[in-house]
C-alpha positions in Angstrom: 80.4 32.7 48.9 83.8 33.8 47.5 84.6 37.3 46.9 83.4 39.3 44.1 86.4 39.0 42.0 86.5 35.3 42.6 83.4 34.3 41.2 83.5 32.6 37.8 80.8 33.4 35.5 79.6 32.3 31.9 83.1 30.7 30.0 85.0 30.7 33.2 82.7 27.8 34.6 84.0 24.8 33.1 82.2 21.7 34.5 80.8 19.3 32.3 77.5 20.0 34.3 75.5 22.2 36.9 72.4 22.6 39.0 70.7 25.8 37.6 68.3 28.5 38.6 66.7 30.8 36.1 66.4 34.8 36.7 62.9 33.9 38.3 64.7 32.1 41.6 62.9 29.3 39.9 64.9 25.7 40.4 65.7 24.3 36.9 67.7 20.8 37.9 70.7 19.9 36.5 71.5 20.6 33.1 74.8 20.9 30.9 76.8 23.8 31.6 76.8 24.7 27.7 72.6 24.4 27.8 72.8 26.9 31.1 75.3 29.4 29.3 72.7 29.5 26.1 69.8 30.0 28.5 71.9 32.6 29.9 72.8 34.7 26.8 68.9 33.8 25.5 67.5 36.0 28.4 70.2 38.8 28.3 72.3 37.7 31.5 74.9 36.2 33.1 75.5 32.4 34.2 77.1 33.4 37.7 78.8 30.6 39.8 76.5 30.6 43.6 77.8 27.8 45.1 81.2 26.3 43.4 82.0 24.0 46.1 78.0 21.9 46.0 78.5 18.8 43.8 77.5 19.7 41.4 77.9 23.6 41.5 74.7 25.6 41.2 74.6 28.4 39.0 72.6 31.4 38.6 71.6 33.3 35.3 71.6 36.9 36.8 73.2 40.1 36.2 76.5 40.4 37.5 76.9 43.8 37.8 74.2 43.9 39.3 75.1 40.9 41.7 78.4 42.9 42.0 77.0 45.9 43.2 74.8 44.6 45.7 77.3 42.5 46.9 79.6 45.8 47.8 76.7 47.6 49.1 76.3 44.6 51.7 79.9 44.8 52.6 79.9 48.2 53.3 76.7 47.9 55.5 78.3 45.3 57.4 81.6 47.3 57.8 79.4 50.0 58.6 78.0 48.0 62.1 81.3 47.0 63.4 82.5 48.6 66.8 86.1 49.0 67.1 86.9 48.5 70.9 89.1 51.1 72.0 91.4 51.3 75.7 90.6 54.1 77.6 93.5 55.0 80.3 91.8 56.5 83.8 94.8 57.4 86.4 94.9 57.1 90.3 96.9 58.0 92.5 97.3 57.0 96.4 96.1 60.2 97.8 93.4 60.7 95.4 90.6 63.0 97.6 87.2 61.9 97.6 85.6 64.5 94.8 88.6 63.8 92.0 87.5 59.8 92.7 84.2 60.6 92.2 84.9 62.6 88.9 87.1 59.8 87.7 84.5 57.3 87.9 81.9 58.7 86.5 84.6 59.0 83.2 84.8 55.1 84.0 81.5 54.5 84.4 80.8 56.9 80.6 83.9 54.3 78.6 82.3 51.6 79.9 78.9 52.7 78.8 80.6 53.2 75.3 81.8 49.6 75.0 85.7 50.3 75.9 87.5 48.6 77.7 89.3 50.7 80.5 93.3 50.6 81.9 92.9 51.6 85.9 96.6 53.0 87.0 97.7 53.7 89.8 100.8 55.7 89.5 103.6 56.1 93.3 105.7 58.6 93.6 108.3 58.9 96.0 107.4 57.4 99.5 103.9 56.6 97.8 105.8 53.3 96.7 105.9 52.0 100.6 101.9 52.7 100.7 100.9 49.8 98.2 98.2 48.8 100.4 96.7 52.3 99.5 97.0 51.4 95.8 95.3 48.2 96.1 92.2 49.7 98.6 91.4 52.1 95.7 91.3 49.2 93.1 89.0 47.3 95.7 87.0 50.3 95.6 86.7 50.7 91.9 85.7 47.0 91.3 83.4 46.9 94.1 81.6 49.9 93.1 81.6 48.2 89.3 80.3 44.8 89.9 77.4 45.1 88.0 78.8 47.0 84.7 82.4 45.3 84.2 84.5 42.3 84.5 87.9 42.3 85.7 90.1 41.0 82.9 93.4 41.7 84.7 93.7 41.8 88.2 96.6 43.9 89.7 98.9 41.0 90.6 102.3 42.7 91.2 103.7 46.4 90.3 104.8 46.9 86.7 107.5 49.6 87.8 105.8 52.8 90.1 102.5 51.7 88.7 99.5 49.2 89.6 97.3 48.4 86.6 93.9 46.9 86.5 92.3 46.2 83.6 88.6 46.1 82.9 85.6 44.9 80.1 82.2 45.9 80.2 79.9 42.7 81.0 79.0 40.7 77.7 75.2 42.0 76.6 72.8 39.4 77.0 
């Protein structure tokens, strides 16, 4: 259906003819679209345009303000549902101990959980930068120990600069 301010109603329809359904939901068959605007006004209502693209289109006697309204309240409850993914950062860095890992993927394992995705970096410094291999062991690590809650969108494939990125999605729900 078109938007709400793109929907003809009673003199903006101008078709020779349309299929009609009363306020009751009741089918009436198709009828001249001056016969549907007098059975409109008769009950009260409006002669709302459903489907303007059906050959030919169907009508609706109805309240439109009414129609109107509903119609926002269902685009709010939709907008309302949406989850905006959002990129969580988590740093590294080559001689990260044991506990600090530990902490740092448990705030992995909570984005994930959340439905973010998540940007592993590893950041060098210095000498770090000849160490690589250290880089790339921790971002083994990480994916190993993640198997079963993410997918690895982006591997680390070469540095970007001093850092080694990773990027990861949680798995699609099923």
């Amino acid at each position: 259906m078109a938007r709400n301010d793109k929907v003809r109603r009673n003199n903006q329809i101008r078709v020779p003819e349309v299929r009609l359904i009363d306020q009751h939901g009741e089918q009436v068959g198709i009828i001249s679209t001056a016969e549907a605007r007098d059975r409109a006004a008769g009950a009260g209502l409006d002669l709302v345009e459903i489907s303007p693209k059906a050959v030919p289109p169907v009508c609706k006697i109805m309240d439109y303000g009414k129609f109107k309204f509903e119609m926002a309240k269902k685009q709010q409850l939709a907008k309302k549902k949406q989850k905006k993914v959002q990129l969580k950062e988590v740093k590294f860095r080559p001689n990260t101990e044991e506990a600090d890992f530990q902490v740092k993927l448990r705030n992995l394992r909570k984005f994930i959980g959340q439905g973010n995705k998540v940007k592993v970096t590893i950041m060098f410094r210095g000498r770090e930068l000849a160490h690589r291999d250290i880089g790339s062991d921790i971002l083994d690590r990480l994916e190993e120990e993640l198997k079963e809650e993410v997918v690895v969108e982006q591997r680390p494939a070469k540095m970007e600069g001093r850092f080694m990125i990773m990027l990861l999605a949680p798995k699609p729900a099923k």
